[in-house]
C-alpha positions in Angstrom: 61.7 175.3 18.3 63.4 173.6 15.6 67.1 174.4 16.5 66.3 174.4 19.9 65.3 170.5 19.4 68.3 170.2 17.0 70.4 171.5 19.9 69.0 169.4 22.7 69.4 166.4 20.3 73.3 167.1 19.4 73.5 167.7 23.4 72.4 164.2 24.2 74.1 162.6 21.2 77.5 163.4 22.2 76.5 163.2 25.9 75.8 159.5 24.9 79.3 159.2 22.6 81.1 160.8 25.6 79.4 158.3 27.9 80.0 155.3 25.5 83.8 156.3 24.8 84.1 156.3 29.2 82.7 153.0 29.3 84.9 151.5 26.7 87.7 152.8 27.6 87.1 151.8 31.3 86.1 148.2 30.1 89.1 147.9 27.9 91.3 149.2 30.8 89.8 147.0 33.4 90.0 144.2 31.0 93.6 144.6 30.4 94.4 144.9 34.2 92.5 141.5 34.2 95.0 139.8 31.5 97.8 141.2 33.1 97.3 140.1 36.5 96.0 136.4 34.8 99.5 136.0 33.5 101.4 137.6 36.4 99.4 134.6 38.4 99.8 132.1 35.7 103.7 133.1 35.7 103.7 132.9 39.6 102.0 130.0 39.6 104.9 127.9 37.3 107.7 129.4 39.7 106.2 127.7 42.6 105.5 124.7 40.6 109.4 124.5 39.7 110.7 125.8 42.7 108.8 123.2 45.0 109.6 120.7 41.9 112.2 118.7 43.8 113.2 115.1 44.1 115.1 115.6 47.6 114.4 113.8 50.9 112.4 116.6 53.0 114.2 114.4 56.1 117.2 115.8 55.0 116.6 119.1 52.7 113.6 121.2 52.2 112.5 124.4 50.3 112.0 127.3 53.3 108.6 129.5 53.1 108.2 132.3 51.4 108.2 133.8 48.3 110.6 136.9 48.6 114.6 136.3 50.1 116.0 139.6 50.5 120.0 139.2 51.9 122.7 142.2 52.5 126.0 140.8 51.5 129.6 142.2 52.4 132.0 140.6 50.1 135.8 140.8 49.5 138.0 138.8 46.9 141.5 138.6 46.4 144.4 137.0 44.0 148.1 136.3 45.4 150.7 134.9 43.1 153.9 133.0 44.1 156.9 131.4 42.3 160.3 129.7 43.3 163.1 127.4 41.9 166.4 127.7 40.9 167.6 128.3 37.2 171.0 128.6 36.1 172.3 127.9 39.8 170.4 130.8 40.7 167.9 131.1 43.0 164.8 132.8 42.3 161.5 134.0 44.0 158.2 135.9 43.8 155.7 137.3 45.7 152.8 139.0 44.3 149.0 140.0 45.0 146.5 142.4 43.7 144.5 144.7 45.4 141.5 143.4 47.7 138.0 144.4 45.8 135.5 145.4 48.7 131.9 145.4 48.1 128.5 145.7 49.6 125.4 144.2 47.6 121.7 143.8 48.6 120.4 140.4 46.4 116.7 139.9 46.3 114.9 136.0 44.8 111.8 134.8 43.9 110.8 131.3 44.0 114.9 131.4 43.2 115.2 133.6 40.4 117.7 136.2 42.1 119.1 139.6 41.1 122.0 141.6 42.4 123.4 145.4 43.0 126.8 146.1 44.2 128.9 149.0 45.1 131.9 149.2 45.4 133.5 152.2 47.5 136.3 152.0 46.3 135.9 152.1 42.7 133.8 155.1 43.4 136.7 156.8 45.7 138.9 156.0 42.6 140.9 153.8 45.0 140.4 150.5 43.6 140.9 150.3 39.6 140.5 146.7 39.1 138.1 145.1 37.4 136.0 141.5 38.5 133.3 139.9 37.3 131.6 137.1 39.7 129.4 134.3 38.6 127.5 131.3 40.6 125.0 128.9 40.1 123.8 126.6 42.6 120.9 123.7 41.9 120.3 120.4 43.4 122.9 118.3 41.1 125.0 121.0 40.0 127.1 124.2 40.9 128.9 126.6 38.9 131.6 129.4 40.0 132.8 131.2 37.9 135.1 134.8 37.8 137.0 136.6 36.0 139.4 139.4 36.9 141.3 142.3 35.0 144.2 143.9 37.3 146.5 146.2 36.8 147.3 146.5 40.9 149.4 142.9 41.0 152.5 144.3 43.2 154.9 142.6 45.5 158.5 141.6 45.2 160.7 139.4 42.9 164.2 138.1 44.9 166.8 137.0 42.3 170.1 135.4 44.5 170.8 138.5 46.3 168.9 141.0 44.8 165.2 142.1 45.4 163.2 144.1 43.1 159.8 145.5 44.0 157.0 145.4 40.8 154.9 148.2 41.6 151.5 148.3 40.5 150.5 149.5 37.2 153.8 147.7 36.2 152.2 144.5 34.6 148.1 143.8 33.3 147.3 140.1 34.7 143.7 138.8 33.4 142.4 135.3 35.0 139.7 133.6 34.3 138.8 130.5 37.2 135.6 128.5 36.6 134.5 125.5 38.5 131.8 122.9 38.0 130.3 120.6 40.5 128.5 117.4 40.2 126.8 116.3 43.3 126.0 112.4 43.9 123.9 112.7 46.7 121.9 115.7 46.0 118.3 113.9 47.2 120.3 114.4 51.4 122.9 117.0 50.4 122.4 120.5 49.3 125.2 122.9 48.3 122.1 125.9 47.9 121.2 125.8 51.7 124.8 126.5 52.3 125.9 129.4 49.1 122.5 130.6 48.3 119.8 129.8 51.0 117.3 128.7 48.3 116.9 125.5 50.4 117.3 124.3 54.1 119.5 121.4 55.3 117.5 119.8 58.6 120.1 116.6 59.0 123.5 116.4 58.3 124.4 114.5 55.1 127.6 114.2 52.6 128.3 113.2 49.1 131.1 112.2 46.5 131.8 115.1 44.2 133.0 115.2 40.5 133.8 118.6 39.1 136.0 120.1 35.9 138.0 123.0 36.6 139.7 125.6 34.1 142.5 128.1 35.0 143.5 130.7 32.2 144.8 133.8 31.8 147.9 135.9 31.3 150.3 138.3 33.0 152.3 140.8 30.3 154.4 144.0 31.1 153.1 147.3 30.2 154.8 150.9 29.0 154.8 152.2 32.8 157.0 149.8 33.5 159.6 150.5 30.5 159.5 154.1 31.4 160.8 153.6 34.6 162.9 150.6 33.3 164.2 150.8 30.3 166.0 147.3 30.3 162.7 145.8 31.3 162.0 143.6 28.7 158.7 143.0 26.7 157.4 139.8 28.9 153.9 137.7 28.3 153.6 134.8 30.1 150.2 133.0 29.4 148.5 129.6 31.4 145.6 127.8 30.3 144.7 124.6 32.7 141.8 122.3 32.8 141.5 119.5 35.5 139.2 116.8 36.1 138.6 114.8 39.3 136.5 114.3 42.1 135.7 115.3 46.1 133.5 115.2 49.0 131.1 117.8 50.9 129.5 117.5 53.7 127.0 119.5 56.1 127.0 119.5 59.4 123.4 120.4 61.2 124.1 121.7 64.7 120.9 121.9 66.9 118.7 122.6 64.5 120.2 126.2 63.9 123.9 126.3 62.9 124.7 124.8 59.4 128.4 124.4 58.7 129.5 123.7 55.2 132.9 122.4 54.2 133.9 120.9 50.6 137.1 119.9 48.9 137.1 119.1 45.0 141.0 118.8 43.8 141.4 118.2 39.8 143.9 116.6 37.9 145.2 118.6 34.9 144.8 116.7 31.5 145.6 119.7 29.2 147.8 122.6 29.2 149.0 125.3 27.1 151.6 127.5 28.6 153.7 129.8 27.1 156.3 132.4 27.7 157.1 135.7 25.6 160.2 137.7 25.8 161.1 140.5 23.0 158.5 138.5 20.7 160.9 135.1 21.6 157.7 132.1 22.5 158.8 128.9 24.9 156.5 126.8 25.6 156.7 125.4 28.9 158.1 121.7 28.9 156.3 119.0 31.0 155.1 119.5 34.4 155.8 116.6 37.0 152.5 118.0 39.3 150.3 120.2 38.2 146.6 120.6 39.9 143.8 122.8 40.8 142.2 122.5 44.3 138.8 124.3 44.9 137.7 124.5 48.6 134.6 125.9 49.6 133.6 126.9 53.5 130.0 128.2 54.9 128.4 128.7 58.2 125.0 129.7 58.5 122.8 130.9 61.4 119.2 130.2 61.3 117.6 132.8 64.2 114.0 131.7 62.7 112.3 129.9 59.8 112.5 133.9 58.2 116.1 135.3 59.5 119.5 134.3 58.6 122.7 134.9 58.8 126.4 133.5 57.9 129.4 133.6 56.1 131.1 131.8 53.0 134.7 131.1 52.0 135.6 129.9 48.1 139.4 129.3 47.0 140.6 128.3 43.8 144.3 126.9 44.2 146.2 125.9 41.6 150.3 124.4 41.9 152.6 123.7 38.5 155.4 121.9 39.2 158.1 121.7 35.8 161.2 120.3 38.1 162.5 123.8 37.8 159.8 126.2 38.8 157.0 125.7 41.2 154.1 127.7 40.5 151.4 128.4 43.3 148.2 130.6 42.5 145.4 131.5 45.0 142.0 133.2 44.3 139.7 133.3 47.0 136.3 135.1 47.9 135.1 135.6 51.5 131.2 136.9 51.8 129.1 137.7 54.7 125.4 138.3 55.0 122.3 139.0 56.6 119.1 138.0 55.0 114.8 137.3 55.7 112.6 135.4 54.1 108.8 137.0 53.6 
């Protein structure tokens, strides 16, 4: 009777450890689930307190409803790059462009904290071997593009008097870098978001003065492919850095309570320069330039079918035009988008 007892008492001992150790472990668990989903809620609850956080006139601009934004984007970007003049009674003139980069993202935001995938089919047909980096920012006051591009694909043809040469690609790297910076004036009426990003909604049509900085750098330099075809070519490096300051206007047209049509014009006056040219490890530095600007000009149209679907299409150049009294200069970056997006 003795180790029976002892037996039934071990029994209901670690019958009540088991039973303790389930509870615990169920109160801890269920405890935890409650912290997290007091901070998720605590988190969720200062987005919406900074994304309805706005000093604009709800007249003019308002945040739309809903938390989620969830847009399919077709984009494409480009870079062309002309010179002319006449050096040494010699005409000269060039035509060049890179490759077109094709992608297709899907973007999702919260309470305007956005996040983007791309592909790019033809980077993963091996077609396109380019590389480009996009940045923007949009807010009430202030917008920022920004990209940056690697290309080995820069191709066209070079006219000297009578003869024409074609640079093939793979014959020269180029690497640009374009950022421009926005300052908007009337950013309580006017809102460059419901336009680029759809993060706010433009009900009446508004404008407002602009002042922006723009910079424009990068470099074009012969490679080995080139010199193995060519063997007179010689080693070349030519290298721009620009930055402008000046001022614009946007404005935004509200049609019927629907369309939205964007257009904005910012051109920039260059203050400094530093450009260069290398031949056979021989610098000249480029003497002084008589016009010499950057002109950024932006275009949207957007569709509103409902308060949650959307649609439209965006246009961003970057233009930039040296003048020296010898050689004009003329370079174009641009980036066309559209898109299809809801709001839940």
């Amino acid at each position: 009777m003795t180790m029976e007892r002892k037996d039934n008492t071990l029994r209901l001992l670690l019958l009540c450890t088991t039973i303790f150790m389930l509870c615990s472990s169920f109160f801890i668990s269920a405890t935890a689930q409650t912290r997290r989903e007091q901070r998720r809620a605590r988190m969720d609850s200062v987005l919406t307190a900074r994304y309805y956080r706005s000093s604009c006139d709800t007249n003019y601009v308002v945040r739309p409803e809903g938390r989620w934004t969830l847009k399919v984007r077709l984009n494409q970007t480009g870079n062309t790059f002309h010179a002319r003049g006449t050096v040494n009674d010699i005409y000269s003139k060039t035509d060049l462009s890179t490759s077109h980069k094709t992608t297709v993202s899907v973007a999702a935001s919260y309470r305007g904290l956005s996040a983007a995938i791309a592909i790019n089919p033809g980077k993963m047909s091996g077609a396109y071997h380019d590389y480009e980096l996009n940045l923007e920012y949009h807010s009430s006051r202030l917008s920022i593009d920004a990209s940056y591009q690697r290309s080995n694909s820069l191709s066209g043809d070079i006219v000297r008097g009578d003869e024409v040469k074609t640079l093939e690609a793979g014959d020269v790297t180029m690497k640009v870098l374009n950022v421009a910076s926005y300052y908007v004036f009337n950013s309580r009426r006017f809102s460059y978001p419901a336009a680029f990003t759809q993060s706010f909604i433009q009900r009446r049509s508004a404008g407002s003065w602009l002042a922006g900085i723009s910079y424009q750098g990068g470099s074009i330099k012969t490679t080995d492919e080139l010199k193995a075809r060519n063997d007179k070519a010689p080693d070349t490096r030519i290298y721009v850095g620009h930055l402008g300051i000046g001022g614009g206007y946007g404005y935004n047209w509200v049609l019927g309570n629907r369309w939205l049509l964007h257009l904005s014009m910012l051109p920039t006056f260059v203050v400094y320069n530093r450009n260069n040219l290398t031949i056979n490890d021989e610098r000249r530095h480029a003497g002084h330039m008589r016009f010499n600007m950057i002109f950024n000009e932006r275009v949207a149209i957007v569709r509103n079918f409902s308060p949650r679907i959307f649609a439209g299409a965006t246009l961003t150049m970057s233009n930039s035009v040296f003048d020296d009294d010898v050689v004009v200069v003329n370079q174009n970056k641009w980036r066309a988008r559209a898109f299809i997006g809801m709001r839940f």
